[in-house]
N, C-alpha and C positions, 0 to 999 in steps of 0.2 A: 060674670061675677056679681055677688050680692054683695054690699056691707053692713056691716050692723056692729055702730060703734067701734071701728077699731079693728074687728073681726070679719075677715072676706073669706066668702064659698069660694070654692073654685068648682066651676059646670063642671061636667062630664068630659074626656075626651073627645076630640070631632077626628074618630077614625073609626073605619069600618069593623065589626064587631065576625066574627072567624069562630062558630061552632065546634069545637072539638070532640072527638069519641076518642077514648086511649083504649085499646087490646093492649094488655096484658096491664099487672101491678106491680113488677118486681123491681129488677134493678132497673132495667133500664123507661121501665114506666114514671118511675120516680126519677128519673135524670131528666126525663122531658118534661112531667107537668111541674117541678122546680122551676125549666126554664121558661116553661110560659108564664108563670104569677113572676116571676122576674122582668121579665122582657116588654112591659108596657112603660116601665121606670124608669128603666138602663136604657132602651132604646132610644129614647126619647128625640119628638113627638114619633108616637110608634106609627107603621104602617097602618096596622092593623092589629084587632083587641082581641086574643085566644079568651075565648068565652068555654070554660071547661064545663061541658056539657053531660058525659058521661063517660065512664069507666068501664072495662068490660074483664070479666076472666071468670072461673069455673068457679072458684073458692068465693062461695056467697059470704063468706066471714070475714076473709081476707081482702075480696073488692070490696065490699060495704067501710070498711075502716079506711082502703088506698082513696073512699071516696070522699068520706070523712077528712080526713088529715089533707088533702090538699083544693078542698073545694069544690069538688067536681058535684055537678046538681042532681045527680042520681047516678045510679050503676044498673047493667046487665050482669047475667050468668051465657047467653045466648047471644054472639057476635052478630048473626045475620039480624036479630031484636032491634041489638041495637044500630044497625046500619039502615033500618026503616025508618029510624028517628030524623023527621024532617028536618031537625034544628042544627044538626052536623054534615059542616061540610070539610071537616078535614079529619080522617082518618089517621089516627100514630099508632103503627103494627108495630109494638115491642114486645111480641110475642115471641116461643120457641119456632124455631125455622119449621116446622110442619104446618105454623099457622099463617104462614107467609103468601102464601100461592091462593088459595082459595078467597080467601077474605080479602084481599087487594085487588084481585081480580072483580070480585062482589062489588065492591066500593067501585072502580073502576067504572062498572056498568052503571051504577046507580047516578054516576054525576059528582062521585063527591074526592076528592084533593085528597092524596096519599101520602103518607111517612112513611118511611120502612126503616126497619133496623136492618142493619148487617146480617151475613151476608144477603142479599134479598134474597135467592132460594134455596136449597138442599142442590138445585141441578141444574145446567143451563136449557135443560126443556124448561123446567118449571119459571125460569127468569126469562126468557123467551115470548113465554104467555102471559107473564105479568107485563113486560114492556110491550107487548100486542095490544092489551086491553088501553093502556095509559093512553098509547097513541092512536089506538083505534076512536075511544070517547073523551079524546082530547078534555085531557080533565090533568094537572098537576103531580106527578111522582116525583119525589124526590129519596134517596138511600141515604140512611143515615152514617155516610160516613164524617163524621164528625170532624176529624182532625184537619181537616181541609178547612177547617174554620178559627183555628187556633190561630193569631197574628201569625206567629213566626214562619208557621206554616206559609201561608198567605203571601208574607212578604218575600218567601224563597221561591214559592211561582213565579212571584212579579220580576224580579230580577233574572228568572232564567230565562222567561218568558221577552222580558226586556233586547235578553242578549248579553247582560254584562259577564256571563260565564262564557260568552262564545258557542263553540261546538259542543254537546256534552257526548265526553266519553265513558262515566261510569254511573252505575246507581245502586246502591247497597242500603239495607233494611233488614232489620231485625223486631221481632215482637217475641220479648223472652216474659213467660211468669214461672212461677213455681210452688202451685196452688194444688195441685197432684202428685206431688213426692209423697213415700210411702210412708214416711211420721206424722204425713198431716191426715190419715185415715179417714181420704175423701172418699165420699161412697157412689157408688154406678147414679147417675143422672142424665138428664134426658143428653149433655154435651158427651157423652159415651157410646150413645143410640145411633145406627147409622141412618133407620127411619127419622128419627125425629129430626136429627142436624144435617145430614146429609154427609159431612164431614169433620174431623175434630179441629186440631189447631190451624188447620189451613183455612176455615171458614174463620173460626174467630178469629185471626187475626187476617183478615183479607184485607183491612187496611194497607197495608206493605205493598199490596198489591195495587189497591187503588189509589195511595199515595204517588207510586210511579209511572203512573199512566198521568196523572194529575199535575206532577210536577215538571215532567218532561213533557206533555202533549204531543207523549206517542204511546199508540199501544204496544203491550209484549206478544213478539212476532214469533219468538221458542221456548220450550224449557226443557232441562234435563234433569230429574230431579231424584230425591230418595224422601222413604216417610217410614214412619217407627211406631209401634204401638209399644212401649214397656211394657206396663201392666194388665195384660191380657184381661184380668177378672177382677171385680171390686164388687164389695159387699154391700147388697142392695139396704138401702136405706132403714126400711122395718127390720133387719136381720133376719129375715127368713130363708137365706139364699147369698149368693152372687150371678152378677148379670156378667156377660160375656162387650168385653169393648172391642167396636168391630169398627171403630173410629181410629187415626191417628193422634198419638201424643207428640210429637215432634214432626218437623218436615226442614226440607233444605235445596234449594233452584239453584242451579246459572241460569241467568235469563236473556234474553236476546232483543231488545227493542225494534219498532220497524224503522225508527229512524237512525240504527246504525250502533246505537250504543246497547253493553254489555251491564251486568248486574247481579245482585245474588240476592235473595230472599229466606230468612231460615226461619221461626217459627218453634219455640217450643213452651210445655207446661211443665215440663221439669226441671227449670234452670234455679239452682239451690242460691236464694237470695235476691234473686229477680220479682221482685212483686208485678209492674208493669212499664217492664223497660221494652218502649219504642220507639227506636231510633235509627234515623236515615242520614246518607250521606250522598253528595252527587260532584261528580268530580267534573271539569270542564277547562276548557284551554286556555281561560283566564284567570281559572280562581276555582273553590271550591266551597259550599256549604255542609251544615250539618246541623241536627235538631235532635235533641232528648226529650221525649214529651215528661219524663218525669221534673226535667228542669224547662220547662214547656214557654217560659218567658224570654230566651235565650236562643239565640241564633248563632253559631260558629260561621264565621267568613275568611276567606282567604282568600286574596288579590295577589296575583301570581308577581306584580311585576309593578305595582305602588309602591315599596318599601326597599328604603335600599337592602338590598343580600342579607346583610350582617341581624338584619330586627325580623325579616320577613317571616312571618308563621302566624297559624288562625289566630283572631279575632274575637273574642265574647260580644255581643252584640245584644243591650238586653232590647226587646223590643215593646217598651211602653215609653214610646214619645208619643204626641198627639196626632204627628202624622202618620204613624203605625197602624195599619189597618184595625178598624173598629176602637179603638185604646181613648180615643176620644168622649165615647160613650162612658167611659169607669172611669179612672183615678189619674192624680198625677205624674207625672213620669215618676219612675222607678215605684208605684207603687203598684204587682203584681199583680191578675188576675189568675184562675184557677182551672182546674179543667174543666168544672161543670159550669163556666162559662163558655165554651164552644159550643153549646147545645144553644142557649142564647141569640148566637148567632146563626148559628142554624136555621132554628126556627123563624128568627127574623127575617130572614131572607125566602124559606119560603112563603111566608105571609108575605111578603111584597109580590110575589110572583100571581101568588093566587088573587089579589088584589087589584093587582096593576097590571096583571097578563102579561107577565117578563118571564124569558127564558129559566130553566132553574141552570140548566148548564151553560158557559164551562163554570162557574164559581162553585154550583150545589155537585152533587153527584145524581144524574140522572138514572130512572129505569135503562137505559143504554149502557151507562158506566159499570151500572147492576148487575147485568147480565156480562161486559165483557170481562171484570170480575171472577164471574163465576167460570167462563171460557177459560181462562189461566188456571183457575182451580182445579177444572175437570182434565184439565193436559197434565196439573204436576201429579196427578192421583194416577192417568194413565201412563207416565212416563214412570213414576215409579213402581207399578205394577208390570211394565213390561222391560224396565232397566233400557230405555229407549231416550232418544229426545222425540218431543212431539212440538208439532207447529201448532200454535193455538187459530181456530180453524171460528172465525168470528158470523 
């Protein structure tokens, strides 16, 4: 520190400085490089300093402005370009699922620390070969499942994980929107394509999936499932046509855990009113939980056998005290964080990792969780294509 009259500098940070390259600038490019110009402030003393290096995506107009508006020190049109850029060593794929496999794989080889968005591939070949590469040149992947980052989240592992549920015997998950009903005259997009996504609602919302692996610390061992395309054709973009959707708009599991418990996963883009309702519930011999990520601060509990009879029933549970996972780094109790703080946390954790050479899993979701992810995916697509139960075959 310097003074001058009255007036002190404050040095520089003393934490190690984390090159960044972002693939892609959309939505979810901007959810992440938010979180990094946040996360040197809120973390605080940070691990380490996301240094936004460069931006990448096809639209020279539209990454030059994504690089503009959040700081980033130049941009590409050409991802391998900028993977040659010796100053990046951590890679954030928020690209569409076609961009997934290749350039993760690329980065993988190169040496340099990975992010992925959801779901990490279109196919469990392709998330196979991405979790090959990570572990083959032992370098950092992490899947951006985010919600594993949210307090309440967090503190419902801790407690299953704890034991205070006992045995668990149920787990039930939903991811309802309603962003393709046919008044909102959404038009064919790459989430349509089965090249491009690999699958439709079952990938977007593969959270539910990796949620339950996550929070019970077991994988799903079967499913028997059904999946629904509504609206077969929608009107390409330019109006020149309609593109054919060879994607699912809805899906719905029983699913079978290896450790004994039962569940249901459903999945749709047509729920009239639903903007982004994900919500899980886990039932177990002492009590049971529950979380709405739209009321995302909030934890439902229920303690089978704390209360006499007569009061017994769930608990609102908001979860910002200071010993609430992460709650310490933001605000006073009761005053709420948001969802694009899970990214936040996110990120911050893998920067510790790549830093300090700390496991990214169980807390991150690793290239492992990535791929067995996508295992459950590829059984409920086969199961409902052959009106079968399949064992998810890991």
């Amino acid at each position: 520190m310097t003074d001058y009259e009255g007036y002190t500098q404050v040095d520089g940070l003393e934490a190690p400085e984390v090159g960044v390259g972002m693939l892609g600038y959309a939505f979810m490019g901007r959810a992440h490089s938010n979180a990094m110009l946040k996360l040197p402030s809120m973390m605080y003393p940070p691990k380490a300093i996301p240094k936004l290096v460069a931006v990448c995506g096809r639209n020279q107009e539209a990454v030059a402005e994504m690089a503009s508006r959040f700081g980033y020190a130049g941009y590409y049109t050409d991802w391998e370009k900028m993977l040659a850029d010796e100053r990046i060593k951590l890679v954030d794929n928020g690209g569409p699922n076609d961009v997934h496999e290749e350039p993760c794989v690329a980065a993988a080889e190169a040496g340099i620390n990975i992010l992925c968005e959801k779901p990490l591939a279109r196919t469990t070949e392709e998330a196979k070969r991405m979790w090959d590469a990570v572990k083959n040149n032992k370098v950092k992947g992490m899947v951006a499942f985010n919600y594993r980052f949210a307090p309440a989240v967090r503190q419902a592992r801790d407690l299953i994980a704890s034991g205070a549920l006992g045995k668990i015997y149920h787990f039930r998950a939903m991811y309802l929107q309603d962003w393709i009903l046919p008044h909102f005259n959404t038009p064919y997009l790459w989430r349509h394509n089965k090249e491009v996504s690999g699958t439709g609602a079952i990938g977007d919302f593969s959270h539910i999936i990796d949620i339950g692996h996550f929070l019970l610390g077991s994988r799903t061992q079967s499913v028997q499932s059904t999946m629904k395309t509504f609206i077969p054709e929608r009107e390409l973009m330019d109006g020149s046509g309609t593109g054919v959707v060879d994607v699912d708009d809805a899906f719905a599991s029983v699913i079978e855990f290896e450790n004994g418990a039962i569940g249901t996963l459903e999945g749709t883009r047509l729920a009239s009113g639903r903007k982004n309702y994900h919500v899980f519930e886990v039932n177990g011999e002492k009590g049971s939980i529950a979380w709405n990520l739209e009321r995302l601060n909030e934890l439902e509990v229920h303690w089978a056998e704390d209360e006499p009879a007569e009061t017994r029933g769930f608990r609102n549970v908001m979860v910002t005290e200071g010993d609430h996972p992460w709650i310490e780094n933001w605000w006073p109790p009761g005053h709420t964080i948001g969802w694009e703080h899970t990214f936040v946390h996110e990120v911050d954790h893998l920067l510790d990792c790549i830093v300090n050479d700390k496991e990214v899993g169980p807390e991150g979701a690793t290239f492992e969780d990535g791929y067995n992810a996508c295992v459950v995916a590829d059984a409920i697509v086969e199961s409902s294509e052959t009106g079968r139960r399949v064992d998810c075959k890991y």
